[in-house]
C-alpha positions as CSV (number, residue, x, y, z in Angstrom):
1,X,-26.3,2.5,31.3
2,X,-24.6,6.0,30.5
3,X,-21.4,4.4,30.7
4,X,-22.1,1.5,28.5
5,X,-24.0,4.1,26.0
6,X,-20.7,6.2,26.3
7,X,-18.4,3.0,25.4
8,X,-20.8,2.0,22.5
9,X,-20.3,5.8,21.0
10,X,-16.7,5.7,21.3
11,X,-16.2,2.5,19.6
12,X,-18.4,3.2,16.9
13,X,-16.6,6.7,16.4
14,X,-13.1,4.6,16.1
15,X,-14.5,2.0,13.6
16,X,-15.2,5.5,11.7
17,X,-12.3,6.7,12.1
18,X,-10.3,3.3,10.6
19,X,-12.5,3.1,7.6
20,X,-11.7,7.1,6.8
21,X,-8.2,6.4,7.3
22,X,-8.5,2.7,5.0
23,X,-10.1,5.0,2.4
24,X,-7.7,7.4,2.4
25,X,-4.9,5.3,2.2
26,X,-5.8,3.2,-0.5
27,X,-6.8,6.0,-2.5
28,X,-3.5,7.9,-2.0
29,X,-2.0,4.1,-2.8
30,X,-3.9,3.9,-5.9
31,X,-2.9,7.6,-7.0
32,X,1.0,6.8,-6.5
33,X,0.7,3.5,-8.6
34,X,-1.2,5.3,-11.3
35,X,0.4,6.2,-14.6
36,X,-0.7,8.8,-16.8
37,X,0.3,11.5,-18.9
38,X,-0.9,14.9,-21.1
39,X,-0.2,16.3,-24.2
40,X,-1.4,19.5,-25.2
41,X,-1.2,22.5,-28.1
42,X,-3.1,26.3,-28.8
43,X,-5.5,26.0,-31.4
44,X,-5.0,30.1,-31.1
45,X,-1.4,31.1,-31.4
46,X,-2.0,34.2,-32.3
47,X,-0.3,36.9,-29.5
48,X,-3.6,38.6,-29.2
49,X,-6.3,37.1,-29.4
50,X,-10.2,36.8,-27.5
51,X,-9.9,33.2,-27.2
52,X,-7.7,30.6,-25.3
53,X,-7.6,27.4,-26.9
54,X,-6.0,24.5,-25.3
55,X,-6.4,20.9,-26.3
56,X,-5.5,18.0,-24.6
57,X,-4.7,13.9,-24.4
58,X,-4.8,12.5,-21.5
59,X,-3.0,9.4,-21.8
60,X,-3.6,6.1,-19.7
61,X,0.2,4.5,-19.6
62,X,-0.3,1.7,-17.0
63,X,-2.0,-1.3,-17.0
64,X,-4.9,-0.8,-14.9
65,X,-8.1,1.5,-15.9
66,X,-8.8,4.6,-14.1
67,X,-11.5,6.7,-13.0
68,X,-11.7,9.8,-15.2
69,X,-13.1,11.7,-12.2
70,X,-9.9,10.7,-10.4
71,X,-7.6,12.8,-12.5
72,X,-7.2,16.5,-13.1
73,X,-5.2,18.6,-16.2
74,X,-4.3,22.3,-15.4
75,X,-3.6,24.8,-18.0
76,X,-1.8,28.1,-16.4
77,X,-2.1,31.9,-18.1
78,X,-2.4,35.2,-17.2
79,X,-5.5,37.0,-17.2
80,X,-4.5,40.4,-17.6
81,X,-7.2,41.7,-15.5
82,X,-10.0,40.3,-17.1
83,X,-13.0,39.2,-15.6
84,X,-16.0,37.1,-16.4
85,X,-14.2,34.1,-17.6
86,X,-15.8,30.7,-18.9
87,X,-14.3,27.5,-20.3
88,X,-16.5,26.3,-23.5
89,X,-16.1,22.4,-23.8
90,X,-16.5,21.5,-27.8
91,X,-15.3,18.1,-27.9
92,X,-14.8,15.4,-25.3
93,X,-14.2,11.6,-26.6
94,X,-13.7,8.6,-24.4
95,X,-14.5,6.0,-27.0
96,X,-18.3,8.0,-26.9
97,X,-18.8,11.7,-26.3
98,X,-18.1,12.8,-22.8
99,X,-18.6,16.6,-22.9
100,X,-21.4,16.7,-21.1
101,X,-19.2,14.9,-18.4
102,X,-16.1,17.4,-18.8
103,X,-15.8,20.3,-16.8
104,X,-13.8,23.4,-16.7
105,X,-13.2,26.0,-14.1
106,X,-11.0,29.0,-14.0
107,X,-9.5,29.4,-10.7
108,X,-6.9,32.5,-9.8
109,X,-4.0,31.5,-7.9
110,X,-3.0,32.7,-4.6
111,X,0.7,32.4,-5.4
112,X,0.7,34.3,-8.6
113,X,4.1,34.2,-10.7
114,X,4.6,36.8,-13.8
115,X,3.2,34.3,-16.6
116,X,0.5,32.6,-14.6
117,X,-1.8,34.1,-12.0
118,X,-4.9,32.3,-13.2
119,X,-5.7,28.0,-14.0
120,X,-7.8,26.5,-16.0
121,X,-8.5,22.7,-14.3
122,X,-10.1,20.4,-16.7
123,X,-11.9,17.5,-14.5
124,X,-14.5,15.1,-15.3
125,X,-17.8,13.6,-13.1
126,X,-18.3,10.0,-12.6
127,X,-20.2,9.6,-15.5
128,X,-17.1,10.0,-18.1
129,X,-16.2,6.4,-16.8
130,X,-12.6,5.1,-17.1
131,X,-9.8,5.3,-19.4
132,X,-8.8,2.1,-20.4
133,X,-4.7,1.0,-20.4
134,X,-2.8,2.1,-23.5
135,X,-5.8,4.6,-24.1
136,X,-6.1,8.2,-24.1
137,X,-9.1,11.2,-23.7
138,X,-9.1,14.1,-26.1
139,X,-10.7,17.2,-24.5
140,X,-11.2,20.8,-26.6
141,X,-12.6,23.8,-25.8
142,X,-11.6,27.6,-25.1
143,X,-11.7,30.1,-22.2
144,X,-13.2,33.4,-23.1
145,X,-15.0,36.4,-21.2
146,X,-18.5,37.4,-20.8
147,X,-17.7,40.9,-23.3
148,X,-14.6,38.7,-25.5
149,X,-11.7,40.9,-24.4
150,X,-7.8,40.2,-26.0
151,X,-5.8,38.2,-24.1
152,X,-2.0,38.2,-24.4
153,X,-0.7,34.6,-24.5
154,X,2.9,35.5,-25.0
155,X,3.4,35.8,-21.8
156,X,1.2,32.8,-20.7
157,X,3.1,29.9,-18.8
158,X,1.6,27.3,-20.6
159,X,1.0,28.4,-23.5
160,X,2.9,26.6,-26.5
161,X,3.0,29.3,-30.2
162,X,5.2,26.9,-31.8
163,X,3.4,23.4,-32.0
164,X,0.9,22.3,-34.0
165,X,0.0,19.3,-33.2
166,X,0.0,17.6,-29.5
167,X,3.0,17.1,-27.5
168,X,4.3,16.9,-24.6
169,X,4.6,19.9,-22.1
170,X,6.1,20.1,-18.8
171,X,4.2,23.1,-18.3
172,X,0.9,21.8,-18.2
173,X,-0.1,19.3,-14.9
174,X,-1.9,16.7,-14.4
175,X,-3.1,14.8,-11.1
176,X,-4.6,11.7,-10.0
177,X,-6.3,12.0,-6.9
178,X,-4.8,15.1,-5.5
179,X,-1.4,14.0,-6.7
180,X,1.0,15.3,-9.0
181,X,2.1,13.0,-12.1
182,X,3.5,15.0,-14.8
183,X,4.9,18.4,-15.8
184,X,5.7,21.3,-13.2
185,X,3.7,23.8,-11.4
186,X,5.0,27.5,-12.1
187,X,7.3,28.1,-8.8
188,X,5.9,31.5,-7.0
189,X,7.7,35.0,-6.9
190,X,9.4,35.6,-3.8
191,X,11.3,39.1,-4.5
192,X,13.1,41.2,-2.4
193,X,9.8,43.9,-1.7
194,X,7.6,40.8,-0.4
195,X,10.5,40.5,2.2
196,X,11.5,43.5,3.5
197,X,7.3,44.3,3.8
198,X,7.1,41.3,5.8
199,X,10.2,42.6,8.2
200,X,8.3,46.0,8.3
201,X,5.2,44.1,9.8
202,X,7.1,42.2,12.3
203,X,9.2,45.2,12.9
204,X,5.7,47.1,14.1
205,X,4.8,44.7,16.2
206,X,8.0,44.7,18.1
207,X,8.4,46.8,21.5
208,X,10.1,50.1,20.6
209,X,12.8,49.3,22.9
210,X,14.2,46.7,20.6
211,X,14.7,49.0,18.0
């Protein structure tokens, strides 16, 4: 009886275990197929300023609909020390008003470069629904601090002074499921101090003798 109860769990744990990896793979299939793209500008180009203002069109350039809650825009600043941030959604349009269904968190990077140490990722919940084929989502909205301190955008990765309208940036991401579609991720420092620190720690845990 303990056998055959032993058999039964093990079976049912590999039927688990195929429909995980079935899942998995058609997601991963659906987010290599997918075809989208982003366009973005700074409502604020001023050098100083309280306010981060990104805007953004998500665009929809294949020919099946996709989940809104599948994809993912990043938006990549420094935040010269200041704490307390919050992204403030003021418009959200997917054919009807989605902002209550757009969502913005500020996350700080663990491998900080000198114009971005800090992301904003724009994502969506279910309830956004799809973006059609040949359609796009317009998000607004700003990041600012509990006490509205000056930011320096000049030396922001993502941030665009010159455009006034949306276009395309290769400095802002975007995903679908996990996976990286369009523009390019700001490559991390790897300077000379971070090395010869690491060789000091290896170097302490070395025997003496060797040295």
């Amino acid at each position: 009886m303990r056998k055959q109860r032993r058999i039964s769990i093990m079976v049912a744990v590999f039927f688990i275990i195929q429909c995980l990896s079935l899942a998995t793979f058609a997601s991963n299939s659906f987010a290599s197929t997918a075809s989208v793209s982003v366009e973005m500008y700074n409502s604020n180009t001023q050098t100083y300023s309280n306010t981060i203002s990104p805007n953004f069109k998500i665009y929809n350039t294949g020919s099946t609909s996709i989940n809104l809650s599948t994809i993912k825009v990043r938006y990549y600043y420094t935040s010269d020390g200041i704490t307390g941030q919050t992204y403030i959604c003021d418009y959200a349009e997917n054919q009807s008003n989605i902002a209550s269904s757009t969502v913005g968190q500020i996350v700080s990077m663990t491998n900080q470069t000198s114009d971005a140490d800090t992301y904003l990722e724009i994502y969506f919940t279910s309830s956004a629904g799809v973006v059609l084929p040949g359609s796009y989502v317009e998000v607004k909205g700003r990041i600012v601090s509990y006490n509205y301190q000056n930011y320096t955008q000049s030396n922001d990765y993502s941030f665009n002074p010159t455009a006034t309208y949306y276009q395309s940036s290769n400095k802002v991401t975007i995903y679908v499921n996990g996976v990286l579609k369009g523009g390019t991720e700001p490559y991390p420092m790897r300077g000379k101090v971070n090395f010869l620190s690491g060789m000091r720690r290896k170097k302490a845990l070395l025997p003496l003798a060797l040295w």
